[in-house]
Biopython code that builds the backbone (N, CA, C, O; Angstrom):
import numpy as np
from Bio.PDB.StructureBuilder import StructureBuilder

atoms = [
    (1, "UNK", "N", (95.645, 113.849, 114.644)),
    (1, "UNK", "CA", (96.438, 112.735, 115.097)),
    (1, "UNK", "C", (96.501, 111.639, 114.028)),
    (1, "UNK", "O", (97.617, 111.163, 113.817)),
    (2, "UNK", "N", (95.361, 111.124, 113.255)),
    (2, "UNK", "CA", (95.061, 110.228, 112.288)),
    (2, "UNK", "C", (96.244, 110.859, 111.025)),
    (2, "UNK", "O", (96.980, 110.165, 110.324)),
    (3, "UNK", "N", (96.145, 112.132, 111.027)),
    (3, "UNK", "CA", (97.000, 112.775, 109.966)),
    (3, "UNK", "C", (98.658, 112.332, 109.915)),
    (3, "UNK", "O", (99.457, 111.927, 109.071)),
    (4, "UNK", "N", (98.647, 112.741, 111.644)),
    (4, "UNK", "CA", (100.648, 112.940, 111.963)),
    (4, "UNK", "C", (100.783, 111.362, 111.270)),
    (4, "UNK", "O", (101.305, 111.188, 110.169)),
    (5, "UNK", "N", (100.149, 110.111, 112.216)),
    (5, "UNK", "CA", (99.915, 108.247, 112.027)),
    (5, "UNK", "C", (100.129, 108.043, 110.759)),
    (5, "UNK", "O", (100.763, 107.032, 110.455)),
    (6, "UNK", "N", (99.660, 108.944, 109.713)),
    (6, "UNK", "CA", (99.593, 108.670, 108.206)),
    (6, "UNK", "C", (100.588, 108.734, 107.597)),
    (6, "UNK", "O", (100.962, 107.801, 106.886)),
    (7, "UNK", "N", (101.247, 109.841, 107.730)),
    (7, "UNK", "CA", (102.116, 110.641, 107.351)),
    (7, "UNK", "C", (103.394, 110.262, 107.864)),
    (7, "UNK", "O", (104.433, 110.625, 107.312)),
    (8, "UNK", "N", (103.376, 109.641, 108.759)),
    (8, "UNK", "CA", (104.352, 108.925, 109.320)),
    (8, "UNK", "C", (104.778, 107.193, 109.071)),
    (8, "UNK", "O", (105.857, 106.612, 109.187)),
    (9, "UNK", "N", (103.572, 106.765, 108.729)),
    (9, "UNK", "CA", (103.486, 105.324, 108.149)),
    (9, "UNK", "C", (103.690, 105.675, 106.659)),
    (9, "UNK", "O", (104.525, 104.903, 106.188)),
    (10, "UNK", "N", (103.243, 106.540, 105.764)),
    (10, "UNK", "CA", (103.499, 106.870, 104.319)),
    (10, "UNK", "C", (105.412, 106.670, 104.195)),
    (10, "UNK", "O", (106.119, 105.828, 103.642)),
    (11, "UNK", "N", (105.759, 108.122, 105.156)),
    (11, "UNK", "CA", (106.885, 108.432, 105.177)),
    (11, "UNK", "C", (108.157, 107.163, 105.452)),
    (11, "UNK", "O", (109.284, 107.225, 104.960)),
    (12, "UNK", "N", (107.758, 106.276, 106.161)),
    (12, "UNK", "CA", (108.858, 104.910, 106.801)),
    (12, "UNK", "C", (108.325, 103.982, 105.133)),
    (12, "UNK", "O", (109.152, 103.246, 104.596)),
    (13, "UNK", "N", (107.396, 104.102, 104.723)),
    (13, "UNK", "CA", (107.287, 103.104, 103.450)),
    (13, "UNK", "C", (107.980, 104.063, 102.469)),
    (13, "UNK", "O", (109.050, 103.584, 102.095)),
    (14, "UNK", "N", (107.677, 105.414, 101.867)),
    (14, "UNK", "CA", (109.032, 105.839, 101.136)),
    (14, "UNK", "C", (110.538, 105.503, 101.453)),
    (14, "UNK", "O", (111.467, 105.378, 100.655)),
    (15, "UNK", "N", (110.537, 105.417, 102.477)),
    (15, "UNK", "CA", (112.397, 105.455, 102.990)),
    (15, "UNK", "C", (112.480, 103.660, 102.347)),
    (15, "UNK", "O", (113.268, 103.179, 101.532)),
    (16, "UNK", "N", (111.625, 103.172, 102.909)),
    (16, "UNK", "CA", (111.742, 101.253, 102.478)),
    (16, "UNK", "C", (111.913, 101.084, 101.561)),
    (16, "UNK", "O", (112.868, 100.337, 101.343)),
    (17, "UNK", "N", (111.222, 101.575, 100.472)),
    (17, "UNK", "CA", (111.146, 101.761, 98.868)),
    (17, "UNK", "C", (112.014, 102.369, 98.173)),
    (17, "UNK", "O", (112.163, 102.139, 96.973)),
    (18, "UNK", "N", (113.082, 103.698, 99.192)),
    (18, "UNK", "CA", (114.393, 104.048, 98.507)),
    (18, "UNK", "C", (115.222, 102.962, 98.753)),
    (18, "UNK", "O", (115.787, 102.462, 97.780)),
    (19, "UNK", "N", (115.437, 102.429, 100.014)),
    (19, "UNK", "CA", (116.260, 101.400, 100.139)),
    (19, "UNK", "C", (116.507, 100.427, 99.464)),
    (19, "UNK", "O", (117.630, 100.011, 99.182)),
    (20, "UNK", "N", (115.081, 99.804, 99.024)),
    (20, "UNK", "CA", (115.034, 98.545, 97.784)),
    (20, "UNK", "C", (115.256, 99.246, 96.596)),
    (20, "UNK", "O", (115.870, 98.575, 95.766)),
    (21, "UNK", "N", (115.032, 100.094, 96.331)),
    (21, "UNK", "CA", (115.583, 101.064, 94.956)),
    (21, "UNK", "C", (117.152, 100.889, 94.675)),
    (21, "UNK", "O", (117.638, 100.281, 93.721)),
    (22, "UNK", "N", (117.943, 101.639, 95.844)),
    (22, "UNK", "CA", (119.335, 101.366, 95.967)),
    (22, "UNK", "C", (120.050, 100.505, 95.749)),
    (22, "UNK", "O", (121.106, 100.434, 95.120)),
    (23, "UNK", "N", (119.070, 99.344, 96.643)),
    (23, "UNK", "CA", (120.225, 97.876, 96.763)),
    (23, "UNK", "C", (119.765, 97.184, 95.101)),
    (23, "UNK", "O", (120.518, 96.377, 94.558)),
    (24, "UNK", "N", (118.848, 97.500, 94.639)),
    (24, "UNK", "CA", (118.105, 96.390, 93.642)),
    (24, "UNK", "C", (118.876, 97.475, 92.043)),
    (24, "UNK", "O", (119.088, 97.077, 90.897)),
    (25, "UNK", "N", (119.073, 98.664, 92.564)),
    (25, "UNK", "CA", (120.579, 99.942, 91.200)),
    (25, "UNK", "C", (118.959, 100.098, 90.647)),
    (25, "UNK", "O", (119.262, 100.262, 89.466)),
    (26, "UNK", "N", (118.209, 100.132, 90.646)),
    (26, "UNK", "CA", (117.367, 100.791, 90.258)),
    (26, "UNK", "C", (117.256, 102.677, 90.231)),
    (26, "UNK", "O", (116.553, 103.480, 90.844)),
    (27, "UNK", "N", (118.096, 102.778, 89.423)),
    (27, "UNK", "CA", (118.538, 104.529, 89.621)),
    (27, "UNK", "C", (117.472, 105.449, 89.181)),
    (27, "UNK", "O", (117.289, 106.637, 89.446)),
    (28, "UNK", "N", (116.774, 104.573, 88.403)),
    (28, "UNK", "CA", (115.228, 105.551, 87.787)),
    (28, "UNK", "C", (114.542, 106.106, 88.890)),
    (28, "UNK", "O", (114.159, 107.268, 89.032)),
    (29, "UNK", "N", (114.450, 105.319, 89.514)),
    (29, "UNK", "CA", (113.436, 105.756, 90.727)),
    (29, "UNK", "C", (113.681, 106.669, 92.052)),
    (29, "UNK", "O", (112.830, 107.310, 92.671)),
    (30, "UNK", "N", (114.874, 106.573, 92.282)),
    (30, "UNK", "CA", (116.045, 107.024, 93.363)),
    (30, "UNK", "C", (115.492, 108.652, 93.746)),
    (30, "UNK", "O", (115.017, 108.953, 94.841)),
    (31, "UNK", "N", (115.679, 109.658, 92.531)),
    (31, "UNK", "CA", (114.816, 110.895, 92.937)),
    (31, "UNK", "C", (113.713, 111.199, 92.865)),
    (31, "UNK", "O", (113.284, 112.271, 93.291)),
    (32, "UNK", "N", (112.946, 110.217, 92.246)),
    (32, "UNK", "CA", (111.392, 110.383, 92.564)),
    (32, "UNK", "C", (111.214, 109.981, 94.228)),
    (32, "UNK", "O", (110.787, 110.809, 95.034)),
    (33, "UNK", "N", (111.609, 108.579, 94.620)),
    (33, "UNK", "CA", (111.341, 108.150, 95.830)),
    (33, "UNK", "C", (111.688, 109.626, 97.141)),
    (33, "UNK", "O", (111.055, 110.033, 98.116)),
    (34, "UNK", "N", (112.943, 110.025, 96.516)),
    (34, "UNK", "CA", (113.608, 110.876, 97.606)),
    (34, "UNK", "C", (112.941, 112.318, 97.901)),
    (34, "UNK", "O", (112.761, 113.010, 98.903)),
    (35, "UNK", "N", (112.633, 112.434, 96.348)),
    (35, "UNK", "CA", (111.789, 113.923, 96.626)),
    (35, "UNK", "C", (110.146, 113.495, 97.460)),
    (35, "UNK", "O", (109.492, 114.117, 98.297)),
    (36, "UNK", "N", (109.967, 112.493, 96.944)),
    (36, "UNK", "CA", (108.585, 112.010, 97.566)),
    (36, "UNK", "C", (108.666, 111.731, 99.745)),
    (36, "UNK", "O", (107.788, 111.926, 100.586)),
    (37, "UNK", "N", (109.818, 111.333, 99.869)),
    (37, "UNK", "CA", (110.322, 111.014, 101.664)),
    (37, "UNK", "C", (110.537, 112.712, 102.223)),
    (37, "UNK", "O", (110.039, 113.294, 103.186)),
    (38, "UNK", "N", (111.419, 113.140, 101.246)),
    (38, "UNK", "CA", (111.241, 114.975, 101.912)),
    (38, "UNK", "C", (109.971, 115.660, 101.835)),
    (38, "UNK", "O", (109.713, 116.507, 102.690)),
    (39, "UNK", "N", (108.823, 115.295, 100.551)),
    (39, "UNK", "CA", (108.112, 116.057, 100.874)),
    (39, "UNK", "C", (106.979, 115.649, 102.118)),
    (39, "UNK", "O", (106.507, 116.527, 102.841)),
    (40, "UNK", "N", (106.655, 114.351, 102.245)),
    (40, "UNK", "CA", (105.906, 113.952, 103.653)),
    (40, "UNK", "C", (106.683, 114.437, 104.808)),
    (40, "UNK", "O", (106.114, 115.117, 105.662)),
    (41, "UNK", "N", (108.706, 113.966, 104.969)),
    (41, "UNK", "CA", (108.926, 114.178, 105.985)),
    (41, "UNK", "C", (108.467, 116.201, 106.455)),
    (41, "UNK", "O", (108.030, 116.623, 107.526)),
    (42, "UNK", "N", (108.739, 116.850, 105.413)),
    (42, "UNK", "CA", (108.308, 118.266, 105.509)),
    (42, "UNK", "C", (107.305, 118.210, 106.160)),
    (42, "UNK", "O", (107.352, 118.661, 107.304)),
    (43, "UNK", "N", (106.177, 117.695, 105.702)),
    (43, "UNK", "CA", (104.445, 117.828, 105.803)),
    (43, "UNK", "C", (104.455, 117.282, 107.263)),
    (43, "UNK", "O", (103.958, 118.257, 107.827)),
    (44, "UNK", "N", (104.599, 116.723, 107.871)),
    (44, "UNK", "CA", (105.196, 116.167, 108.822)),
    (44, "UNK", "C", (105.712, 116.814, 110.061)),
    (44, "UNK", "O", (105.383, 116.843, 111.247)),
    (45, "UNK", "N", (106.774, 117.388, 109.222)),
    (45, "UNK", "CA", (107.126, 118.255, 110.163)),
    (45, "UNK", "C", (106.605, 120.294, 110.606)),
    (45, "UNK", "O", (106.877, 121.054, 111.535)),
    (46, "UNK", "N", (105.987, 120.380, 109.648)),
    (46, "UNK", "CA", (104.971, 121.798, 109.307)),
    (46, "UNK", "C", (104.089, 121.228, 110.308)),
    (46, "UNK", "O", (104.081, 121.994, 111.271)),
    (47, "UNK", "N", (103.099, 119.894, 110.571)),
    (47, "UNK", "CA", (101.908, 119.946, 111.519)),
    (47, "UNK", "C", (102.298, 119.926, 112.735)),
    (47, "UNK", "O", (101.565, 119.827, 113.719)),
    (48, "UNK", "N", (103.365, 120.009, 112.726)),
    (48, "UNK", "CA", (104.502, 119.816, 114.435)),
    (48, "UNK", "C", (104.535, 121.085, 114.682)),
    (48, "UNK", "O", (103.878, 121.460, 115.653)),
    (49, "UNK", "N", (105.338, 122.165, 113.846)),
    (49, "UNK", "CA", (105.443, 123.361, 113.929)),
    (49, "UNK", "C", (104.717, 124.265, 114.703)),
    (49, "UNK", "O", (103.580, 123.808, 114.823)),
    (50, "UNK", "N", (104.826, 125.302, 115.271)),
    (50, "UNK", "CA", (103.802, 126.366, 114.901)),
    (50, "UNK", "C", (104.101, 127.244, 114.180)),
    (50, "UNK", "O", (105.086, 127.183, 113.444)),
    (51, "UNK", "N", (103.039, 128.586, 114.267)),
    (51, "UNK", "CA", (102.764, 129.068, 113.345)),
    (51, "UNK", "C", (104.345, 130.149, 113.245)),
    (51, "UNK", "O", (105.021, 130.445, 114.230)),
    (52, "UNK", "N", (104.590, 130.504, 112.061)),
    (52, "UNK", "CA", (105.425, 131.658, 112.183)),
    (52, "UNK", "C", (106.380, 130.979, 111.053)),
    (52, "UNK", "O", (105.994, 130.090, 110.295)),
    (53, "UNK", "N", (108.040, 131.690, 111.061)),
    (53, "UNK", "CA", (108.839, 131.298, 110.017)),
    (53, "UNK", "C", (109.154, 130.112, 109.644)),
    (53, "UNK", "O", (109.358, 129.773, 108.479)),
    (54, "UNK", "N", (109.215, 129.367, 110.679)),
    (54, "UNK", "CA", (109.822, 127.920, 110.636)),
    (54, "UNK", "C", (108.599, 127.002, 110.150)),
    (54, "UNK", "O", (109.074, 126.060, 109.515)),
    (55, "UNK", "N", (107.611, 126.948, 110.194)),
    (55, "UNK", "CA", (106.280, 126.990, 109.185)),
    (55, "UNK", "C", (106.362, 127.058, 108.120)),
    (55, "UNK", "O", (105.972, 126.186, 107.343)),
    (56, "UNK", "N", (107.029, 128.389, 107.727)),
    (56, "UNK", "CA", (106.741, 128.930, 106.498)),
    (56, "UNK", "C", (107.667, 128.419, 105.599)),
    (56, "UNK", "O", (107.454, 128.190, 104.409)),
    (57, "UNK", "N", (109.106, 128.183, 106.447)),
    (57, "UNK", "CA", (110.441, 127.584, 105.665)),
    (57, "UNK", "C", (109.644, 125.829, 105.639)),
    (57, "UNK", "O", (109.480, 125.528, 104.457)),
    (58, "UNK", "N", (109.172, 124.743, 106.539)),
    (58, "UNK", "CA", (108.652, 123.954, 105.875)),
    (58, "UNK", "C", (107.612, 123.738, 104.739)),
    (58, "UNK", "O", (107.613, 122.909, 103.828)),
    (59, "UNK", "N", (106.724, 124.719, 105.052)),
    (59, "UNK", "CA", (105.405, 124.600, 103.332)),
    (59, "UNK", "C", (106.839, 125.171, 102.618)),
    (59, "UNK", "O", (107.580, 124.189, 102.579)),
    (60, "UNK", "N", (107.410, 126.120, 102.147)),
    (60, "UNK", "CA", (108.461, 126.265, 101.570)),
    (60, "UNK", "C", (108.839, 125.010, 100.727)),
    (60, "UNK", "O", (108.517, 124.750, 99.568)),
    (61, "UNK", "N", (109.533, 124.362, 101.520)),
    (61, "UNK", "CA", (110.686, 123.499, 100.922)),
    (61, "UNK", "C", (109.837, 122.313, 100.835)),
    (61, "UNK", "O", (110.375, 121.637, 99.958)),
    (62, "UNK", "N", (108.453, 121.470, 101.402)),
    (62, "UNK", "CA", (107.247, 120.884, 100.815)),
    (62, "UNK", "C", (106.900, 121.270, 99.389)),
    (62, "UNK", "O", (106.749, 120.481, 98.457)),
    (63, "UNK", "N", (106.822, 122.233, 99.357)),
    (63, "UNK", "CA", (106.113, 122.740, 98.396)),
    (63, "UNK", "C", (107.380, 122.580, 96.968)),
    (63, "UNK", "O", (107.074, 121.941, 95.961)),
    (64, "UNK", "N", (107.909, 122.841, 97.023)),
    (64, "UNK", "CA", (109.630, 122.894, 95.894)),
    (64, "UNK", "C", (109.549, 121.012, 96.047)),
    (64, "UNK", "O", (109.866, 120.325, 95.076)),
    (65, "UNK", "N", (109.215, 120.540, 97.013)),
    (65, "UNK", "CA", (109.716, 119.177, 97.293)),
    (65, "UNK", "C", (108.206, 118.450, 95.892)),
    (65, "UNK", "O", (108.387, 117.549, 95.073)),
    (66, "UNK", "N", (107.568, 118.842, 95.998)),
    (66, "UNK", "CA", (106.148, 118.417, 95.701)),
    (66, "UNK", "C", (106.302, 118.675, 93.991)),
    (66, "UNK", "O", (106.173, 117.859, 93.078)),
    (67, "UNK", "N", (106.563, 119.836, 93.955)),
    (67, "UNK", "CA", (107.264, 120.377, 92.395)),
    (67, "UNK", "C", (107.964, 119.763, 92.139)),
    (67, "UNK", "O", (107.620, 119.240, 91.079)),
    (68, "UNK", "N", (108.909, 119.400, 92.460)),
    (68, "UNK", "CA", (109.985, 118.427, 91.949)),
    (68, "UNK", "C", (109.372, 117.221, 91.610)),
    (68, "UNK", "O", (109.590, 116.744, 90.497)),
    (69, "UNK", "N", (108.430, 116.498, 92.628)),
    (69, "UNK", "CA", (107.989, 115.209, 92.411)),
    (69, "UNK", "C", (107.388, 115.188, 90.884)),
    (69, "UNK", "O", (107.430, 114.285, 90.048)),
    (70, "UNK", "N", (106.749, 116.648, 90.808)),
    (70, "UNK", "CA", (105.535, 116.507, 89.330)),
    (70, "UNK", "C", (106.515, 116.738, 88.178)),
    (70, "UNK", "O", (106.350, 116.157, 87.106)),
    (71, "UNK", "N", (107.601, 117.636, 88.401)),
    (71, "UNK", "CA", (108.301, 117.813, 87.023)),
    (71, "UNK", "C", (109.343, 116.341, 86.562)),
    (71, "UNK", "O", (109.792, 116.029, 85.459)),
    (72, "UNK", "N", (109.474, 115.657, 87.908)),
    (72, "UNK", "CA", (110.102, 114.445, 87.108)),
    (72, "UNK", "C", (109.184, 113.025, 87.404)),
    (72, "UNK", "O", (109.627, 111.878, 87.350)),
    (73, "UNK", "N", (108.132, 113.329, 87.650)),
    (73, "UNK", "CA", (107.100, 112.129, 87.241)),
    (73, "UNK", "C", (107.135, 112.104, 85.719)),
    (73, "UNK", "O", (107.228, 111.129, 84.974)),
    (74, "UNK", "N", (106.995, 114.006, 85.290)),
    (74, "UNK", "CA", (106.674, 114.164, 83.690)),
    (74, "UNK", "C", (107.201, 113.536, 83.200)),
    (74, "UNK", "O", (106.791, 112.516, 82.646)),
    (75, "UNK", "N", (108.586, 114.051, 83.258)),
    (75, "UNK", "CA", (109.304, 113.340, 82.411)),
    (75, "UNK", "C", (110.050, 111.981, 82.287)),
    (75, "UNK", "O", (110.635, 111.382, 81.384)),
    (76, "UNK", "N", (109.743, 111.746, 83.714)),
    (76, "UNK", "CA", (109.886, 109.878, 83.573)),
    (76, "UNK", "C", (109.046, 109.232, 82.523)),
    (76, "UNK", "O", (109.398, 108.460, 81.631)),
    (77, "UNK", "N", (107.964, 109.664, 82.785)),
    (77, "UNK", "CA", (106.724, 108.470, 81.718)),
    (77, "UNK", "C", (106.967, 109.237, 80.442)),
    (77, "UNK", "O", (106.512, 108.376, 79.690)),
    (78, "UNK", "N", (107.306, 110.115, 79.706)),
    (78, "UNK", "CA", (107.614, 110.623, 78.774)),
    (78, "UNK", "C", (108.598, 109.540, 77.905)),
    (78, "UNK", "O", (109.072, 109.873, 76.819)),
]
sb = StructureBuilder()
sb.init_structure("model")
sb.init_model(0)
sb.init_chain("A")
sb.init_seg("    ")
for serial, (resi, resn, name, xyz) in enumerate(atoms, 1):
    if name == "N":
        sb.init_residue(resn, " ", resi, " ")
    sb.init_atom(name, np.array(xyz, "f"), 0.0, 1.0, " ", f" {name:<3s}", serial, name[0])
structure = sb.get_structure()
């Protein structure tokens, strides 16, 4: 329960932080923030789930979501 609370308070502060991204043209940040809101909202939605495909399609697309975050963290600070 402490988990879903987390994950759900994380997730409404990413979405806040794309928003001020947007309005403030801050475009650097725009797909980091976004891949970062899909991959909680995923995580999120996988502990809701049960077990079986629809599970598997969220760690799935978490997981690609999470990858994405690391390959353009790289190369942001680069």
């Amino acid at each position: 329960m402490k988990l879903k609370i987390s994950l759900l308070i994380l997730t409404t502060i990413s979405i806040i932080a794309m928003v001020w991204a947007g309005f403030t043209r801050n475009d650097a940040l725009l797909p980091l923030l976004l891949n970062t809101t899909v991959a909680l909202s995923m995580a999120h939605l996988m502990l809701d789930a049960k077990k079986g495909k629809v599970r598997s399609a969220y760690m799935l697309a978490m997981s690609l979501a999470i990858f994405s975050i690391v390959i353009y963290g790289v190369t942001l600070f680069i």
